[in-house]
Backbone as a printed PyTorch tensor [residue, N CA C, xyz], in Angstrom:
tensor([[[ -29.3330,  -14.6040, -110.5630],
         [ -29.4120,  -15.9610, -110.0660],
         [ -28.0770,  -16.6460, -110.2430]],

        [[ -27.8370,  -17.7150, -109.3300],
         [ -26.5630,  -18.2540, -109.6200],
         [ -26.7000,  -19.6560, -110.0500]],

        [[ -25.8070,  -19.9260, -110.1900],
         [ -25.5980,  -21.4860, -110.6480],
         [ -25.4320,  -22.4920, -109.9930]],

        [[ -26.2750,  -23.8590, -110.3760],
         [ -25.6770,  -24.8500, -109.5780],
         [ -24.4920,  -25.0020, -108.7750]],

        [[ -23.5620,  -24.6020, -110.1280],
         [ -21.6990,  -24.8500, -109.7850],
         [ -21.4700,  -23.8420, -108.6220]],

        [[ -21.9120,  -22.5380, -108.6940],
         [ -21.8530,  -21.5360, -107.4030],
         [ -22.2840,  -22.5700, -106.1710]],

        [[ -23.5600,  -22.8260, -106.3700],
         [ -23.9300,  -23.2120, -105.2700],
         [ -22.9670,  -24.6170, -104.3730]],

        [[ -22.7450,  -25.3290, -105.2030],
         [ -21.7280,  -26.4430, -104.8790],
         [ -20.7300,  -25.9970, -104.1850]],

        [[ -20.0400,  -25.1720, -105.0350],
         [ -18.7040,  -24.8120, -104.4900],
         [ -18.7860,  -24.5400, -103.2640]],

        [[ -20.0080,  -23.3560, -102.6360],
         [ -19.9670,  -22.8580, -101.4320],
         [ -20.0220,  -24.0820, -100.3210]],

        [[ -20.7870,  -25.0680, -100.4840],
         [ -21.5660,  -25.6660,  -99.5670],
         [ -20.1850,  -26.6580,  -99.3430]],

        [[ -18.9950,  -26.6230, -100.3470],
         [ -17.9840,  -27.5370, -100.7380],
         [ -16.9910,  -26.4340,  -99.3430]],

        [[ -16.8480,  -25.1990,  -99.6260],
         [ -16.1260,  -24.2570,  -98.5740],
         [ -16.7550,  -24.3550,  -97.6980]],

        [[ -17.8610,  -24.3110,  -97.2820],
         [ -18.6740,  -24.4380,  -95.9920],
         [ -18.3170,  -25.7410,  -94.8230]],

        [[ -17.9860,  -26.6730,  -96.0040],
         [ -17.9380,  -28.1800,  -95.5630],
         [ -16.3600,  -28.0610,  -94.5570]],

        [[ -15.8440,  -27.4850,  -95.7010],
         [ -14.0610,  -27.2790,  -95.4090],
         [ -13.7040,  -26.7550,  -93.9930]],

        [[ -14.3590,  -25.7720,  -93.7880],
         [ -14.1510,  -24.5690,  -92.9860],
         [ -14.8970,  -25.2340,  -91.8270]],

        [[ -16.1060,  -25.9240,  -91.8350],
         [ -16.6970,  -26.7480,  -90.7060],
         [ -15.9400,  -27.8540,  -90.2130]],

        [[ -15.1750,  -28.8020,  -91.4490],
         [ -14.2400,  -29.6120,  -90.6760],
         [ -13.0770,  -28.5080,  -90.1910]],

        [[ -12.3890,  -27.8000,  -90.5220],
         [ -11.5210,  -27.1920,  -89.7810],
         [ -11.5640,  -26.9140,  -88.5410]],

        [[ -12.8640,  -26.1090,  -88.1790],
         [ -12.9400,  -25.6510,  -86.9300],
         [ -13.5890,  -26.4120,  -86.0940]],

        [[ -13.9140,  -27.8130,  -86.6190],
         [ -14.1690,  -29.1310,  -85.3740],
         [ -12.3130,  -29.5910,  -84.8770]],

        [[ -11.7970,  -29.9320,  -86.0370],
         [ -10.2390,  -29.9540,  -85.8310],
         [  -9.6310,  -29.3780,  -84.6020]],

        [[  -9.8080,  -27.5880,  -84.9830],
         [  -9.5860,  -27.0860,  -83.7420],
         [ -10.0270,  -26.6840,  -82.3040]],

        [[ -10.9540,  -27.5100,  -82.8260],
         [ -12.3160,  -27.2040,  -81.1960],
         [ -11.5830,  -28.8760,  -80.6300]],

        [[ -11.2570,  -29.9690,  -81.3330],
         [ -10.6860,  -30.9430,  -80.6930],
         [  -9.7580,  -30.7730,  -80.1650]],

        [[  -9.0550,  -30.0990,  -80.8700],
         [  -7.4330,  -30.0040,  -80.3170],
         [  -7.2650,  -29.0360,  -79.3070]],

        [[  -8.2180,  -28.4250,  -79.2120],
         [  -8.6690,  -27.2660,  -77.6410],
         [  -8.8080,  -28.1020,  -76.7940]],

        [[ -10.0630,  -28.3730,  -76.7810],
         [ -10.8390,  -29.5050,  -75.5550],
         [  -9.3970,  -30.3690,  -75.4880]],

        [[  -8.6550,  -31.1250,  -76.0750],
         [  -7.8370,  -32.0650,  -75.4400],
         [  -6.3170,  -31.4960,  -75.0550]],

        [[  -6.1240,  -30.7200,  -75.4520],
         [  -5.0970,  -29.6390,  -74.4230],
         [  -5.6480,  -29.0350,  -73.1570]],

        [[  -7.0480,  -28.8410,  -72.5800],
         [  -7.6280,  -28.4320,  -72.1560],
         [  -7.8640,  -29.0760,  -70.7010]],

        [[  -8.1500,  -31.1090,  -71.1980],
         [  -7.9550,  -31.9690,  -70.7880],
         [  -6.8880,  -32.4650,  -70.3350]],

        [[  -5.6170,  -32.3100,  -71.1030],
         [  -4.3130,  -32.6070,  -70.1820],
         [  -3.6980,  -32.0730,  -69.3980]],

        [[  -3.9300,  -30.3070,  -69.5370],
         [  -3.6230,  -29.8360,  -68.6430],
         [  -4.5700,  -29.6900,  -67.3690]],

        [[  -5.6940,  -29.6860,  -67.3840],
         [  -6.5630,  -29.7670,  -66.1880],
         [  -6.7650,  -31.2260,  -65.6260]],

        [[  -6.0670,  -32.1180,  -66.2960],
         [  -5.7710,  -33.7900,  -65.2970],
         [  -5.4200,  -33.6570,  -64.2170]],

        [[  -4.1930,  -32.8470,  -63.4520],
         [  -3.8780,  -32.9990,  -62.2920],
         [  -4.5830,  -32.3900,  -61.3060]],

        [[  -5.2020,  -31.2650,  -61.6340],
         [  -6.0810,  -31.0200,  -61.0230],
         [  -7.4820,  -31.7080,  -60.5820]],

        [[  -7.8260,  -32.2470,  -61.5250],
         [  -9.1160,  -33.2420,  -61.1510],
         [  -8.3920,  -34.1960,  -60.7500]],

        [[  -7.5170,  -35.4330,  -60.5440],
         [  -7.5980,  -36.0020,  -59.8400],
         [  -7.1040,  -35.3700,  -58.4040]],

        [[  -6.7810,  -34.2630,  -58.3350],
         [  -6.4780,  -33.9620,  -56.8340],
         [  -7.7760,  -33.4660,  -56.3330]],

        [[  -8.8790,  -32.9810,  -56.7750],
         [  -9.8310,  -32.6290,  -57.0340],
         [ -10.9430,  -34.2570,  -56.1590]],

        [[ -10.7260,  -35.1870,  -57.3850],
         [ -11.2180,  -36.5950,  -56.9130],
         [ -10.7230,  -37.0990,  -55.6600]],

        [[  -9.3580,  -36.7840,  -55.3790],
         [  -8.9160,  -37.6650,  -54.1630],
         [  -8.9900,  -36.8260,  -52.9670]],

        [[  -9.0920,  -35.4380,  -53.0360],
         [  -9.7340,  -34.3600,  -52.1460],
         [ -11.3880,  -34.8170,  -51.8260]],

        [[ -11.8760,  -34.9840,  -52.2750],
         [ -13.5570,  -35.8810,  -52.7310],
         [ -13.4520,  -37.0700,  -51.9310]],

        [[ -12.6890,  -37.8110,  -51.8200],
         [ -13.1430,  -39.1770,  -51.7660],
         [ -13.2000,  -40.3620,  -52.8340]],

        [[ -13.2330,  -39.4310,  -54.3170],
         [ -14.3700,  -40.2410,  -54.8460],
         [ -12.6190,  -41.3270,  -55.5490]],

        [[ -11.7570,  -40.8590,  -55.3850],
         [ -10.5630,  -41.9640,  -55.9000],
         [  -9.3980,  -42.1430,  -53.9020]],

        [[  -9.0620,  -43.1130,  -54.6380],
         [  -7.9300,  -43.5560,  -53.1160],
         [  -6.6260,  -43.2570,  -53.3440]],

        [[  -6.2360,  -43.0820,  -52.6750],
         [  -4.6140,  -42.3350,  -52.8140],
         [  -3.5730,  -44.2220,  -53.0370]],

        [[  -2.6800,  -43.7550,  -53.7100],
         [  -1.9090,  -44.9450,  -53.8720],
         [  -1.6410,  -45.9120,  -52.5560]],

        [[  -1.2130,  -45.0760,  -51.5880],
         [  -0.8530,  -46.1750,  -50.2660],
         [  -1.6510,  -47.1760,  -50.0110]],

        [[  -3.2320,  -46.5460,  -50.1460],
         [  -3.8490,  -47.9590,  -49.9680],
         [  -4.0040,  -48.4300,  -50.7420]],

        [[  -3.5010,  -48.8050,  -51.8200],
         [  -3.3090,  -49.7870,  -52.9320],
         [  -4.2960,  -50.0260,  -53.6740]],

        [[  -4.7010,  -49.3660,  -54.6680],
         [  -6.4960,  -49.1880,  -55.0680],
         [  -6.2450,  -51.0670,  -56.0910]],

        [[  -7.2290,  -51.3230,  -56.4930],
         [  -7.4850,  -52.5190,  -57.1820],
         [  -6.9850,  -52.4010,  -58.5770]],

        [[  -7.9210,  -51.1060,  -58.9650],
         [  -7.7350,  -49.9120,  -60.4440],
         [  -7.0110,  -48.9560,  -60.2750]],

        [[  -6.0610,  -48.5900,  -60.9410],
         [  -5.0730,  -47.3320,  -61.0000],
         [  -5.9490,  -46.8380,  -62.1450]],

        [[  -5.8320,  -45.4730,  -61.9230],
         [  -6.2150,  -44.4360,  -62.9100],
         [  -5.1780,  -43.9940,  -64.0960]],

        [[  -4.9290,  -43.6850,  -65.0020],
         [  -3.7290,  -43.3220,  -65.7940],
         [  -3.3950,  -41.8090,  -65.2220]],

        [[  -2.2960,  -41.8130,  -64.8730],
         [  -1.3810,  -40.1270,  -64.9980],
         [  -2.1890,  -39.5750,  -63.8060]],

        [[  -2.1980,  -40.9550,  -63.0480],
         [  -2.7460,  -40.1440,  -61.8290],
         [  -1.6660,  -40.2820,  -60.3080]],

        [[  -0.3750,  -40.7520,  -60.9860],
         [   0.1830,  -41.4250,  -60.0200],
         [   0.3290,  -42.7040,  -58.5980]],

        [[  -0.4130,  -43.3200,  -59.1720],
         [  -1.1030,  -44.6800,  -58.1570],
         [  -2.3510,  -44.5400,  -57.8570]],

        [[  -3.1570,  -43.5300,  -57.8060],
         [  -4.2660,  -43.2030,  -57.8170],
         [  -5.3680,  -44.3380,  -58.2990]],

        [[  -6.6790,  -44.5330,  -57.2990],
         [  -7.3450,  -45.5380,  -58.4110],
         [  -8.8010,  -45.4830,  -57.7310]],

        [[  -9.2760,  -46.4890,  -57.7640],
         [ -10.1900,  -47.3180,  -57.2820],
         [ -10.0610,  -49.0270,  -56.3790]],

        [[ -10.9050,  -48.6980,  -55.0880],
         [ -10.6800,  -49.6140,  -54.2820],
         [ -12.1760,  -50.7550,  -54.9220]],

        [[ -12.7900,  -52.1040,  -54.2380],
         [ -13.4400,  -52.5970,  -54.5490],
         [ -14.6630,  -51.8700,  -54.6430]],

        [[ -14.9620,  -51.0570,  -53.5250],
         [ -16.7430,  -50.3950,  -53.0360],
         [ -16.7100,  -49.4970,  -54.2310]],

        [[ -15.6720,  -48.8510,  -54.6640],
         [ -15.5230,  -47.6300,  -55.2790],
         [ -15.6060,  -48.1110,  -56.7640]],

        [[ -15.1300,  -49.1260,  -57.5890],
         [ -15.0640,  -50.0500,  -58.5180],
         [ -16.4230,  -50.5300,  -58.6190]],

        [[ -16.6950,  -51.2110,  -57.4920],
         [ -18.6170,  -51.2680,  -57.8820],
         [ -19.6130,  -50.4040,  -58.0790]],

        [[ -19.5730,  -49.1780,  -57.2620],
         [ -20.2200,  -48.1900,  -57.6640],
         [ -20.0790,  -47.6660,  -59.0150]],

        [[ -18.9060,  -47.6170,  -59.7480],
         [ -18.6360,  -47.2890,  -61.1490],
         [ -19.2150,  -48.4480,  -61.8840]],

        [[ -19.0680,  -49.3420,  -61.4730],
         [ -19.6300,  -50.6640,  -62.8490],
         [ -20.8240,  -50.5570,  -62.6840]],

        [[ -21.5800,  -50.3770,  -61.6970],
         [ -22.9560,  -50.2390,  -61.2320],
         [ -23.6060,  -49.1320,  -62.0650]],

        [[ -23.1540,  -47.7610,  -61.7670],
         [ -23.2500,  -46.3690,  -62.6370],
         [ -23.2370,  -46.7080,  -64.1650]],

        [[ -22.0910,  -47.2170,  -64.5070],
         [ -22.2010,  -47.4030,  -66.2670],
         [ -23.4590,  -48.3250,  -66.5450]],

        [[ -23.2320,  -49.5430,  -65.9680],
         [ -24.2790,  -50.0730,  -66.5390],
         [ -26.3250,  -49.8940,  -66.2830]],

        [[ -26.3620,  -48.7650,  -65.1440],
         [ -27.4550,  -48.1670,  -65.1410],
         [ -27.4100,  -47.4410,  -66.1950]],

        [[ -26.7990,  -46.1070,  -66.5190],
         [ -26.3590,  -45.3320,  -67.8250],
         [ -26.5890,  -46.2550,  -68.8970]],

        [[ -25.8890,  -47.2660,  -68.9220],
         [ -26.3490,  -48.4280,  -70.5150],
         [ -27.8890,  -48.7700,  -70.7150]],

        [[ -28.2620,  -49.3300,  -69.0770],
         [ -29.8260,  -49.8960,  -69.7420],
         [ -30.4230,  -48.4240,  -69.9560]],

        [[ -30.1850,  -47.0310,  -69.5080],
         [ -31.3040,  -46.2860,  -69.6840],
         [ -31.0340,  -45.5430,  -71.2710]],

        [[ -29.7950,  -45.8370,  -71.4430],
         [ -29.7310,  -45.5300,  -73.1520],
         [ -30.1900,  -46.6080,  -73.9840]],

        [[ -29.9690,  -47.9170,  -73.5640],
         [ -30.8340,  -48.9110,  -74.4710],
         [ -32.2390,  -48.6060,  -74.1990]],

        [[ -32.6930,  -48.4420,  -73.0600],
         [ -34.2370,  -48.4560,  -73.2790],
         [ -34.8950,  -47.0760,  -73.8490]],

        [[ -33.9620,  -46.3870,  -74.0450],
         [ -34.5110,  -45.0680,  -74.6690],
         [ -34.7140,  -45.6470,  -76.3700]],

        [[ -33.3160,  -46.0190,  -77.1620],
         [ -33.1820,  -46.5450,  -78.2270],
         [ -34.3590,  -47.2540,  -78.5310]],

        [[ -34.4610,  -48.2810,  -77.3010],
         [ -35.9400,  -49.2200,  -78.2010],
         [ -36.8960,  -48.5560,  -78.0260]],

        [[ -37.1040,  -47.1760,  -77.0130],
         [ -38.7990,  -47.2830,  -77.6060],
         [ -39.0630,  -45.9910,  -78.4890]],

        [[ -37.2310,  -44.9850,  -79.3280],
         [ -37.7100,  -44.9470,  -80.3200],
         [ -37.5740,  -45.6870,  -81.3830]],

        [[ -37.1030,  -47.2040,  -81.5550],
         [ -37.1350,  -48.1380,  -82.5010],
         [ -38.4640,  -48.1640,  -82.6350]],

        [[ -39.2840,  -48.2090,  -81.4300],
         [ -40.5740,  -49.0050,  -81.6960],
         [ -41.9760,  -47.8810,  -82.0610]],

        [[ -41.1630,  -46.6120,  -81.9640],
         [ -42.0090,  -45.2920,  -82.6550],
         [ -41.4800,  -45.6550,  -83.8890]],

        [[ -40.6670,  -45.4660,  -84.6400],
         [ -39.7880,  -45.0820,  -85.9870],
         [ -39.4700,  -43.8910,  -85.4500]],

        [[ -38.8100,  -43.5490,  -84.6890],
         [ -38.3920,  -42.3790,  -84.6370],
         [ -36.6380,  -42.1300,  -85.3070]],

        [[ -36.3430,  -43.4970,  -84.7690],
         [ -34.8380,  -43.6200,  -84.9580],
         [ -34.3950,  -44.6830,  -86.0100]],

        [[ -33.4340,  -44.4320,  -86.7180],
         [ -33.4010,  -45.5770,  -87.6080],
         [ -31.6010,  -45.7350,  -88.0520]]])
């Protein structure tokens, strides 16, 4: 049988080694992300779903080179988030109102 102190220690290396390899799972995903930027927005403006600089979007995108959002395109996004918001608030309250969540 082992000892408390065994047992600590491990769960103490376990801890270590779990933040480490979130560390490097971040620092993946966001190298991952900068280099696949130019591609998605050429990607988006191939789509439709962003406007090319000439027509002068309202919203510029970052590191997208003038790239943005026009008004229709700007409402549909504020529209989208804030559907996305009420359906995460109304999830929240009705497990507030189970106890599910606390």
């Amino acid at each position: 049988m082992t000892g408390s102190g065994a047992s600590a220690r491990g769960s103490d290396d376990d801890l270590f080694l779990l933040t480490m390899v979130g560390f490097l799972t971040l620092g993946g995903v966001a190298a991952a992300a900068v280099t696949g930027w130019a591609d998605t927005v050429s990607w988006l403006l191939a789509h439709q779903v962003l406007v090319p600089a000439a027509e002068h979007p309202l919203l510029t995108v970052p590191g997208s080179v003038g790239a943005g959002l026009d008004v229709p395109r700007l409402a549909l996004a504020v529209a989208a988030a804030l559907l996305a918001f009420a359906g995460v608030a109304g999830a929240a309250r009705r497990h507030l109102a189970r106890g599910e969540l606390r």
